[in-house]
C-alpha positions in Angstrom: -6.4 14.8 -10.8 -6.4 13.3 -7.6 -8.7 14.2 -4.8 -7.6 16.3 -2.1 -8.3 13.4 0.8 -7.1 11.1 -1.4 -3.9 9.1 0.5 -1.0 8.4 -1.5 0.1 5.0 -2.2 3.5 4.0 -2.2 4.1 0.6 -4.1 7.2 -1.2 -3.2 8.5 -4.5 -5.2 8.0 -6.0 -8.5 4.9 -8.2 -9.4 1.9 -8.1 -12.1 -0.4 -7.7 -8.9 1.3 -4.4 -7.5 1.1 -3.5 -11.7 -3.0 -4.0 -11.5 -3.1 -1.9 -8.3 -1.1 0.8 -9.7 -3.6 0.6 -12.7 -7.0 0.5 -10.6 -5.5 2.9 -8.3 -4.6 5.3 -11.0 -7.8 4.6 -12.9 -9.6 6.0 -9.0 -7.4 8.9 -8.9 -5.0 8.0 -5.8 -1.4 9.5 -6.8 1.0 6.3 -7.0 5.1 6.4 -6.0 6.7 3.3 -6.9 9.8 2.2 -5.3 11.6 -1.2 -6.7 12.3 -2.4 -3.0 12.3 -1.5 0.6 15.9 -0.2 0.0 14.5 2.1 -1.9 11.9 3.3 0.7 13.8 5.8 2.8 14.3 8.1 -0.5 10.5 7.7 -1.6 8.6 7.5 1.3 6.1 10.5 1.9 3.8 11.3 5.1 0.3 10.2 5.3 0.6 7.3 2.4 -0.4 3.6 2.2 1.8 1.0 1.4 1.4 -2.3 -0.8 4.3 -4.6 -1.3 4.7 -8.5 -1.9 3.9 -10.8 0.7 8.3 -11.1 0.6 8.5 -7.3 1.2 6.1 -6.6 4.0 8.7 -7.4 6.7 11.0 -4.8 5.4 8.4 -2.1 4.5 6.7 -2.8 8.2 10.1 -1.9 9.8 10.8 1.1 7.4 7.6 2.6 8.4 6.0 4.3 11.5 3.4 1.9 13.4 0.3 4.6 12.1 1.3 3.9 8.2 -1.0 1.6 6.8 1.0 -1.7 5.3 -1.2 -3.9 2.8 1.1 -7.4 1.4 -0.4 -8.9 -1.9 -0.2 -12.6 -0.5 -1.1 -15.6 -2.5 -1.8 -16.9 0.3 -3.8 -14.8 3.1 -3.1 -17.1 5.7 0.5 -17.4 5.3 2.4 -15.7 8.1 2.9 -12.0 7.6 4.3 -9.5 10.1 2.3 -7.9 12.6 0.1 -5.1 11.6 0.3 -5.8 7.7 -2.9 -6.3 6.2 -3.3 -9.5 3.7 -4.8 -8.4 0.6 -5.5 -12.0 -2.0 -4.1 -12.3 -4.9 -5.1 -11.9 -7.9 -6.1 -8.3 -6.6 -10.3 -8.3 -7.0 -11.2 -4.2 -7.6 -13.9 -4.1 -5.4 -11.9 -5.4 -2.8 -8.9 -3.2 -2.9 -10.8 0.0 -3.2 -12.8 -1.1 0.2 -9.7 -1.9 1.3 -8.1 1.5 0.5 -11.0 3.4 1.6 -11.0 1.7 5.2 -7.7 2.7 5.7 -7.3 5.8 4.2 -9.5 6.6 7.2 -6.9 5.6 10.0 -4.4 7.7 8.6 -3.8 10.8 10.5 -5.2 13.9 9.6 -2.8 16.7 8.4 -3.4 20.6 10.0 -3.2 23.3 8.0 
């Protein structure tokens, strides 16, 4: 089961990389939504969730999101231009690295009141 302060991850696109996050993610206990592309994101999106596309989707997911949502592209090539506010995350994905990653940012996201 997945851990109460545990964000959501929303995984939009279609690549074996985004397929090994969903696995580590899963094997961590973060509850994954997948959505095929950003047309897809208005009917999946959920509150308080990170987002990791493709490198070719983070301009769309960016723009379907508020500023505060947490956008991560899986880029072959971390210095290739990507939107503003969309972290670069290398592929092939390295574990350690994406649950770092996931844990720093899980920490920006706003805090729901009961």
């Amino acid at each position: 089961d997945a851990l109460p302060d545990q964000a959501q991850l929303l995984l939009i696109g279609e690549s074996p990389a985004l397929v090994d996050v969903m696995e580590f993610a899963g094997d961590w206990n973060y509850p994954v939504r997948r959505a095929r592309g950003a047309e897809q994101v208005a009917m999946a999106a959920a509150r308080d969730c990170l987002v990791i596309t493709t490198a070719a989707e983070a301009a769309a997911a960016r723009a379907a999101f508020p500023p505060d949502t947490p956008v991560v592209a899986l880029a072959d090539d971390v210095s290739a231009s990507l939107p503003r506010n969309v972290y670069a995350l290398a592929v092939p994905v390295r574990p350690a690295k994406l649950r770092a990653l996931l844990e720093q940012l899980q920490k920006t996201l706003p805090k729901s009141i009961p």
